[in-house]
KEKE-3310 file (N, C-alpha, C; in steps of 0.2 Angstrom, whole numbers, plus 5000, padded with zeros to 4 digits):
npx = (5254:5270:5282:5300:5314:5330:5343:5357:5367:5365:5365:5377:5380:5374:5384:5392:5390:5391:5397:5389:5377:5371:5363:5350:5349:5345:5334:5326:5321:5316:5306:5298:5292:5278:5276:5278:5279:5284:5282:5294:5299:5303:5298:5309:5314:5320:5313:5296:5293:5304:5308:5316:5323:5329:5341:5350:5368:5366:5358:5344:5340:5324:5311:5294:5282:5266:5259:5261:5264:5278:5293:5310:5323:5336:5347:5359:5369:5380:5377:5383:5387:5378:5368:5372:5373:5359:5346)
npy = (4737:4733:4732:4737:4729:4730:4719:4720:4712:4710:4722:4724:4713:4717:4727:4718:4711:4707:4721:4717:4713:4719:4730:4722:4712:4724:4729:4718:4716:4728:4724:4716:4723:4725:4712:4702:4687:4681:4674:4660:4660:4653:4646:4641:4627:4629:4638:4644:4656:4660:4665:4662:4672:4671:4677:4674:4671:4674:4675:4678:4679:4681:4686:4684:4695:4692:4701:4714:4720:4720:4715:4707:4707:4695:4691:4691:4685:4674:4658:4646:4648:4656:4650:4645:4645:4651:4656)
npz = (4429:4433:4443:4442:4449:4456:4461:4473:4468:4456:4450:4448:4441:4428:4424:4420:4409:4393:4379:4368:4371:4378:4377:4373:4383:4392:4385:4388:4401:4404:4398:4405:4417:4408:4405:4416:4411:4401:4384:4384:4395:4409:4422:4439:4446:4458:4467:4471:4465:4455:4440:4424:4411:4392:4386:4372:4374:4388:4404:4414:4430:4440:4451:4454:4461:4464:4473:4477:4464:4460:4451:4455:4449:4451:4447:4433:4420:4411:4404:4409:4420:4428:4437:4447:4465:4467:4478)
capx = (5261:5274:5289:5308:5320:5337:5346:5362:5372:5364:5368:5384:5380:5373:5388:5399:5388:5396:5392:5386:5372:5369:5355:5348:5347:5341:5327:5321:5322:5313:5298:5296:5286:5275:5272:5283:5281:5283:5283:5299:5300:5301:5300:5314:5314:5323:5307:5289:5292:5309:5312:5321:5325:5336:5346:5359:5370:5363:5351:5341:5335:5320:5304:5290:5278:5258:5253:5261:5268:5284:5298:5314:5330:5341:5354:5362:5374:5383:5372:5385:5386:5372:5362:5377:5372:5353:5342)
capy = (4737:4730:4738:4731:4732:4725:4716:4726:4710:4710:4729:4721:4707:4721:4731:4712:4709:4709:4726:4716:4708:4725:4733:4717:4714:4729:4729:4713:4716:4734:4721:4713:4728:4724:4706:4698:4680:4683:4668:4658:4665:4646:4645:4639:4620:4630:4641:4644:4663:4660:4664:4666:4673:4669:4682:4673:4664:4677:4671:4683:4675:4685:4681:4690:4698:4696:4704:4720:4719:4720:4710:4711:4705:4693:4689:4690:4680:4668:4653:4642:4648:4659:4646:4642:4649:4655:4655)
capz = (4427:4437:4446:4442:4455:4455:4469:4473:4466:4448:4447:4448:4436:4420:4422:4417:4403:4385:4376:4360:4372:4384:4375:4370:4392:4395:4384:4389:4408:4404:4396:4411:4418:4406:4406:4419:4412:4394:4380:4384:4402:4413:4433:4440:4449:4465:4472:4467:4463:4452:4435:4420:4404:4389:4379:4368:4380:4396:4408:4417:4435:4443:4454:4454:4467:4461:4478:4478:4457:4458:4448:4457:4446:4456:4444:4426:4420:4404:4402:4413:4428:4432:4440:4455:4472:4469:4484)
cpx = (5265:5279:5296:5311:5321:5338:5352:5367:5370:5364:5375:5385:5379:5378:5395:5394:5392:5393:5390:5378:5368:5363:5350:5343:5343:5333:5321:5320:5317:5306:5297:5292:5280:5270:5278:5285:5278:5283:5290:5302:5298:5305:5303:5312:5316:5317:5303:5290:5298:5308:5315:5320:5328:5335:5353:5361:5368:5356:5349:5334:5331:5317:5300:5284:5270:5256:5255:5264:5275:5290:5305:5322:5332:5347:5357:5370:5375:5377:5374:5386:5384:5367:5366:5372:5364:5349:5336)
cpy = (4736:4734:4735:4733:4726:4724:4720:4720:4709:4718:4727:4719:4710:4722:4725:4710:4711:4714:4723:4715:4715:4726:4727:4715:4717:4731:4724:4714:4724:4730:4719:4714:4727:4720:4702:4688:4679:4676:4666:4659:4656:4649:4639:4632:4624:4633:4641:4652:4665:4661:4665:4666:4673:4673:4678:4669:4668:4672:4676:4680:4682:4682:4688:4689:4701:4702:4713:4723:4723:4714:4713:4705:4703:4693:4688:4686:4676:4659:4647:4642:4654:4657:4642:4648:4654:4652:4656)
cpz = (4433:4439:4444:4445:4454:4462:4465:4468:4458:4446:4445:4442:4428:4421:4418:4410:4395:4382:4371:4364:4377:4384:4373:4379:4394:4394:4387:4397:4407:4402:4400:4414:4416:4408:4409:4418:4404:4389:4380:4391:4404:4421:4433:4446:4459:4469:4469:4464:4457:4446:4430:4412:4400:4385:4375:4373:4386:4398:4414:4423:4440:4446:4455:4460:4464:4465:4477:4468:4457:4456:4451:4452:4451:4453:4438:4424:4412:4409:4409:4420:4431:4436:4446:4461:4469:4474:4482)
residu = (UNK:UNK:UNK:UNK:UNK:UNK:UNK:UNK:UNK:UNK:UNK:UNK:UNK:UNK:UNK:UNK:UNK:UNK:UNK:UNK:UNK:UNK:UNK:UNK:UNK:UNK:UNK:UNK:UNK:UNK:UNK:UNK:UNK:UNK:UNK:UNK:UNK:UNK:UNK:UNK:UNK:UNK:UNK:UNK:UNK:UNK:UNK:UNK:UNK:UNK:UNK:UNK:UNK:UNK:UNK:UNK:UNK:UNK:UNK:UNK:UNK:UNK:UNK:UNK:UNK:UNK:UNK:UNK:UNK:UNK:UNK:UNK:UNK:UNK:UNK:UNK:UNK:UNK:UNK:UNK:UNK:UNK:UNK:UNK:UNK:UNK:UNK)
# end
């Protein structure tokens, strides 16, 4: 089982999420633990450890860590521009 930890700026990023979409987020980001590269989960073009998930218009960009398992959230977001400025 895997570990989920946030970046400080996606604590930021669920607290701007739309409340219809909140619980919907939370769950999905709570399955992660589970299975961090769930069916429709795609790695990202920018790093080898990138990637993300789609809620409705949300975009839930993570990278995951086989060696020690953990999934660290980097950043939540509307469809259009939660894919500026990831490293």
């Amino acid at each position: 089982m895997y570990e989920v930890r946030f970046s400080k700026s996606a604590k930021k990023d669920l607290g701007k999420v739309n409340s219809i979409y909140l619980l919907s987020v939370a769950s999905h980001i709570k399955k992660l633990s589970d299975n961090p590269r769930p069916f429709g989960s795609v790695k990202l073009f920018c790093s080898d450890s990138h990637y993300r998930i789609r809620i409705g218009v949300y975009r839930v960009i993570y990278s995951i860590n086989d060696d020690i398992l953990t999934v660290e959230v980097i950043k939540i977001g509307h469809r259009r521009n939660v894919y500026r400025n990831i490293n």
